[in-house]
DOTORFI-950326 format. One line per 4 residues: number of its first residue (from 1); for each residue x, y, z of C-alpha. Coordinates in Angstrom, 1 decimal, always signed. Layout:
DOTORFI-950326
NUM> X/Y/Z | ...
end
This chain:
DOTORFI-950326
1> -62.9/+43.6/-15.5 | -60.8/+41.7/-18.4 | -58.6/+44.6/-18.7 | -57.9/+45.0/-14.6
5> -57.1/+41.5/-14.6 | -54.9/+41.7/-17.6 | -52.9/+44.4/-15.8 | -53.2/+42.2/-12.3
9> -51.2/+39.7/-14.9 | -48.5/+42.0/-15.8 | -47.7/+43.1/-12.5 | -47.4/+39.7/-11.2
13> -44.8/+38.6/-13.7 | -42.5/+41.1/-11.8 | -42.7/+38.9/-9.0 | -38.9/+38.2/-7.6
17> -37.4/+35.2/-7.0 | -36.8/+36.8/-2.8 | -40.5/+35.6/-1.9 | -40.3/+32.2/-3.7
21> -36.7/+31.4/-1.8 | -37.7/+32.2/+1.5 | -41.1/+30.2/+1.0 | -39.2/+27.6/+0.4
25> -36.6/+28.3/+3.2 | -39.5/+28.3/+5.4 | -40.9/+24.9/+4.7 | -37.6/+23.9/+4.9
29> -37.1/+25.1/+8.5 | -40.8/+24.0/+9.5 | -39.7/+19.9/+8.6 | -37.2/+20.7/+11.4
33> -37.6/+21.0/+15.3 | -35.4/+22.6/+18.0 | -34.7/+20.2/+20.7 | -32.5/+22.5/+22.5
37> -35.1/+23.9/+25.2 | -36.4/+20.9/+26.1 | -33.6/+18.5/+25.4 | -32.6/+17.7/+28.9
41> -36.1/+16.7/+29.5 | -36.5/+14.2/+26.3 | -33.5/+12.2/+28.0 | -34.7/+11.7/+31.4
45> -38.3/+10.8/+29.9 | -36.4/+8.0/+27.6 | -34.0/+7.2/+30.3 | -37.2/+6.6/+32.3
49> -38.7/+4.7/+30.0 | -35.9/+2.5/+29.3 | -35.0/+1.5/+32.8 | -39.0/+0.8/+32.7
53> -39.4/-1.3/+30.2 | -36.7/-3.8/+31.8 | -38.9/-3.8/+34.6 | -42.1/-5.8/+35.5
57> -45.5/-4.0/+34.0 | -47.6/-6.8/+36.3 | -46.3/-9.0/+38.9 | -43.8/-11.7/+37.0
61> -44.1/-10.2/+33.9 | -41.3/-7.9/+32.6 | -42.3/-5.4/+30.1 | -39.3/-5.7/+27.4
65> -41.0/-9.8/+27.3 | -44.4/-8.6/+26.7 | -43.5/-6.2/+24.3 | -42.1/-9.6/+21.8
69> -44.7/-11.7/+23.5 | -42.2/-14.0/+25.3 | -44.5/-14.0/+28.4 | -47.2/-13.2/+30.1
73> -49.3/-12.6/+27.5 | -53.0/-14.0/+29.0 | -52.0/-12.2/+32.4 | -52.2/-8.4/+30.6
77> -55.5/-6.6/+29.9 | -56.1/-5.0/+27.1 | -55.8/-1.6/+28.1 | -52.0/-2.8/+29.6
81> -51.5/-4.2/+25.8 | -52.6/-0.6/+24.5 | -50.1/+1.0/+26.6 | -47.6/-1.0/+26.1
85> -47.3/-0.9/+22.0 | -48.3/+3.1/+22.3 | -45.9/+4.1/+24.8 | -42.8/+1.4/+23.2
89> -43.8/+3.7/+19.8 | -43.8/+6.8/+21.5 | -41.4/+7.5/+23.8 | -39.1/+4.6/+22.8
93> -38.9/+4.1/+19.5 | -39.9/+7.8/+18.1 | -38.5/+9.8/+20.7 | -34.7/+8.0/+19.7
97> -35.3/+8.6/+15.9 | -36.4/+12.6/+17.2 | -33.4/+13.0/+18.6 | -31.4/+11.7/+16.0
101> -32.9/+13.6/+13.5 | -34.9/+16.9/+14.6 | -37.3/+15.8/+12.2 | -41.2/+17.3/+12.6
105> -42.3/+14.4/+11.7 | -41.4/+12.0/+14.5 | -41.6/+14.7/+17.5 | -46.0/+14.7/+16.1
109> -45.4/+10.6/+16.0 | -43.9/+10.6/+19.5 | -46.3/+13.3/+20.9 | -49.5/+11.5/+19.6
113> -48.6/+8.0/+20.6 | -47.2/+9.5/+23.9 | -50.5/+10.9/+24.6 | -52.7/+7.6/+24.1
117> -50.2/+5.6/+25.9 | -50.9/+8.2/+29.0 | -54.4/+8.0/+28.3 | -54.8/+4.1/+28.1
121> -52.5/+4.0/+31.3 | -54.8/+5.7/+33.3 | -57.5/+2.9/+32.5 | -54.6/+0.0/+33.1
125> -54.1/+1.2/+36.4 | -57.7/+1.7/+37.3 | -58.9/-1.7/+35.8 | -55.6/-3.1/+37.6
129> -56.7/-1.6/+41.2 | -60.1/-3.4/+40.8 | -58.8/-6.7/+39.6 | -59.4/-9.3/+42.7
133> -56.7/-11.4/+41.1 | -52.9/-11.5/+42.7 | -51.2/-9.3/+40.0 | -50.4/-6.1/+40.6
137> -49.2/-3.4/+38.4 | -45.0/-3.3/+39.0 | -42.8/-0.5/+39.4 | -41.5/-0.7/+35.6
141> -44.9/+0.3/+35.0 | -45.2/+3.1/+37.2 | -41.4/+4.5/+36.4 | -42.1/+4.1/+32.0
145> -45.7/+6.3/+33.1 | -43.2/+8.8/+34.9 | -41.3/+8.3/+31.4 | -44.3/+9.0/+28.9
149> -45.3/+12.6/+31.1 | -42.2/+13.8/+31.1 | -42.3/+13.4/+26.8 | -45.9/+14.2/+26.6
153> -45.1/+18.0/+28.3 | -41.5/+18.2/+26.6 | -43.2/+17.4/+23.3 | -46.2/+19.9/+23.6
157> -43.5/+22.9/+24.5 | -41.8/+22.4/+21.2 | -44.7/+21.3/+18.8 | -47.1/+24.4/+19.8
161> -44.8/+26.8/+19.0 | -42.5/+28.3/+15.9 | -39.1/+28.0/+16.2 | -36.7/+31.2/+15.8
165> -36.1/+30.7/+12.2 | -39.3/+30.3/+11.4 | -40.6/+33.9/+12.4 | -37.6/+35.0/+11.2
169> -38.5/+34.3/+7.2 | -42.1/+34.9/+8.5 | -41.0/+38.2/+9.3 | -39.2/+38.6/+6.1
173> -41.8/+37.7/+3.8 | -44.4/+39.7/+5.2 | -41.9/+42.7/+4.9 | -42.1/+42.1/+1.0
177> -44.5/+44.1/-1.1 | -47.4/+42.3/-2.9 | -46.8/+41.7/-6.3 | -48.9/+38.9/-6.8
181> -51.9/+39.2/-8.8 | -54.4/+37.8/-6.4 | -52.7/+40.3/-3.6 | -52.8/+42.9/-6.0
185> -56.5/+42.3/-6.5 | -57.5/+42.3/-2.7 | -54.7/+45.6/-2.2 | -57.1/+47.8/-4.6
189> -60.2/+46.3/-3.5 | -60.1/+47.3/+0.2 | -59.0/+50.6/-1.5 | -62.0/+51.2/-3.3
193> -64.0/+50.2/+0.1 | -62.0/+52.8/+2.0 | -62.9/+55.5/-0.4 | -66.4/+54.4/-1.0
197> -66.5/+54.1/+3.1 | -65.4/+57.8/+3.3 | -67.1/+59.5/+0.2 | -70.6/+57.8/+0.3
201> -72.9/+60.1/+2.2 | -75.2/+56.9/+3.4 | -72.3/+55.7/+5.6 | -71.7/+58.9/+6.9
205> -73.6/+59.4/+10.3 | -73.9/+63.6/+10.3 | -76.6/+63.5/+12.9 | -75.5/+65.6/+15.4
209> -74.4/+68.6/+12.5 | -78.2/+67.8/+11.2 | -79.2/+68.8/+14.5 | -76.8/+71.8/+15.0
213> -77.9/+72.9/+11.8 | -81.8/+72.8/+12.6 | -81.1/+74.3/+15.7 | -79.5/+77.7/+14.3
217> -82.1/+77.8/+11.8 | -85.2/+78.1/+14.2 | -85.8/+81.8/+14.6 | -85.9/+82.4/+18.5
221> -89.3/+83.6/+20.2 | -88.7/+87.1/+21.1 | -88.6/+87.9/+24.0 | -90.5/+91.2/+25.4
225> -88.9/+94.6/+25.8 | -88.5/+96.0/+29.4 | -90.2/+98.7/+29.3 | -93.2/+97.4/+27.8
229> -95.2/+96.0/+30.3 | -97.0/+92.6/+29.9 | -100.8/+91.8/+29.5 | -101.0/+91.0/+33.0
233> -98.9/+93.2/+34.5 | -101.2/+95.8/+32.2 | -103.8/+98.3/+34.5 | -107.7/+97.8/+33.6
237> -108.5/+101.1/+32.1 | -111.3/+103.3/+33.2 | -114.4/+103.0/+32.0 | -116.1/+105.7/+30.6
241> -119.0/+107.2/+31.8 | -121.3/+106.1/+28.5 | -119.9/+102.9/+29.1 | -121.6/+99.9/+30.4
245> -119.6/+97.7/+33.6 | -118.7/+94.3/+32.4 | -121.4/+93.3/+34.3 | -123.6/+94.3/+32.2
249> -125.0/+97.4/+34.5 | -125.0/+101.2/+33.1 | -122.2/+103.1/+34.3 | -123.7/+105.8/+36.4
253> -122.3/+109.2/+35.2 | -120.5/+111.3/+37.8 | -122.4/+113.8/+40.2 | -121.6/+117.3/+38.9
257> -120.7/+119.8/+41.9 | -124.3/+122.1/+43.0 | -124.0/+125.8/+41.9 | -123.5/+128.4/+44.1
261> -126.4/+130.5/+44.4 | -124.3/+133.1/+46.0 | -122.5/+134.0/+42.3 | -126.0/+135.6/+41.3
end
């Protein structure tokens, strides 16, 4: 065991520096998101939002205000409050620095805190509808929900999935040959299972040639000739005169024929 791992050792200092560099190159390109597909979305959800937020979130009470807490503070719920700090982080303030700087990072910022602030609007509109008061949920609130959708489906395209580069290197590295000495180790392992697999006769199922075999080995009844006629096809021979009948009975003898007196 010491001595395959030594050798596990010396292989894996012939390791080049190819694997290391694209490893690298990799992580590199995974800190980084393509925008392009989905770009033209990500502006009309912040556009959205922004024309939004300068609307009123409740009757009287402008969004942009309620966001610095200007006004209208005691008039929003709490779910409103949760939407309004989630979806100002998500699709306002992350979504700008995304597309400023195709970082990873802030497309999962904006995507998370895009997805509570759909969530938590949900509840504001439902808690909203049942209020018996006079407010009413305005149509800044209604167009920055439009806004947060739009980011919360562009966002999931892009996050889910690998961008070109990135299968490219992926690609690449798989392509090398192992030369590590943990892959090394696994390489002759599943090896030595193979052969053991296809040389152990316990794993080998040989059933059906057991079978064949026993099969060819049983000598065959044999069969009667033609000409030799069977016990029951056999005629009962004729009992002999001495004989008894299988009845049990003597067997009279046969009448002999009268002389002819005339021969004297």
């Amino acid at each position: 065991m010491w001595c395959s791992y030594v050798e596990y050792e010396d292989e894996s200092t012939e390791v080049t520096s190819t694997d290391k560099e694209l490893a690298v190159k990799e992580k590199q390109a995974a800190k980084r998101i393509d925008i392009a597909p989905v770009l033209p979305h990500l502006g009309v959800a912040l556009a959205a939002y922004l024309v939004g937020l300068a609307g009123p979130i409740i009757t009287k009470v402008r969004m942009a205000l309620a966001v610095i807490q200007e006004t209208g503070g005691a008039d929003l719920k709490i779910t409103e409050w949760v939407y309004l700090y989630t979806s100002f982080l998500g699709t306002g303030l992350c979504l700008i620095l995304l597309l400023a700087t195709r970082r990873m990072g802030f497309a999962i910022a904006a995507w998370v805190f895009s997805g509570i602030a759909l969530f938590s609007s949900l509840l504001a509109l439902w808690l909203r509808q049942t209020d018996k008061g006079d407010a009413t949920s305005g149509w800044g609130m209604y167009l920055s929900i439009f806004g947060v959708i739009l980011a919360v489906y562009a966002l999931s395209n892009i996050i889910m999935r690998r961008s070109d580069q990135q299968k490219k290197l992926a690609e690449e590295r798989a392509s090398l040959e192992i030369t590590d000495a943990v892959g090394l180790a696994q390489r002759d392992l599943l090896a030595q299972q193979k052969r053991d697999w296809d040389t152990n006769p316990l794993f080998v199922d040989d059933r059906r040639q057991q079978a064949a075999e026993r099969h060819h080995s049983t000598p065959q009844a044999q069969q009667p000739k033609p000409d030799e006629a069977t016990p029951s096809e056999a005629k009962p021979s004729e009992a002999k005169p001495d004989e008894a009948t299988p009845d049990g009975s003597p067997n009279p003898k046969p009448a002999t024929p009268p002389e002819n007196p005339s021969a004297d």
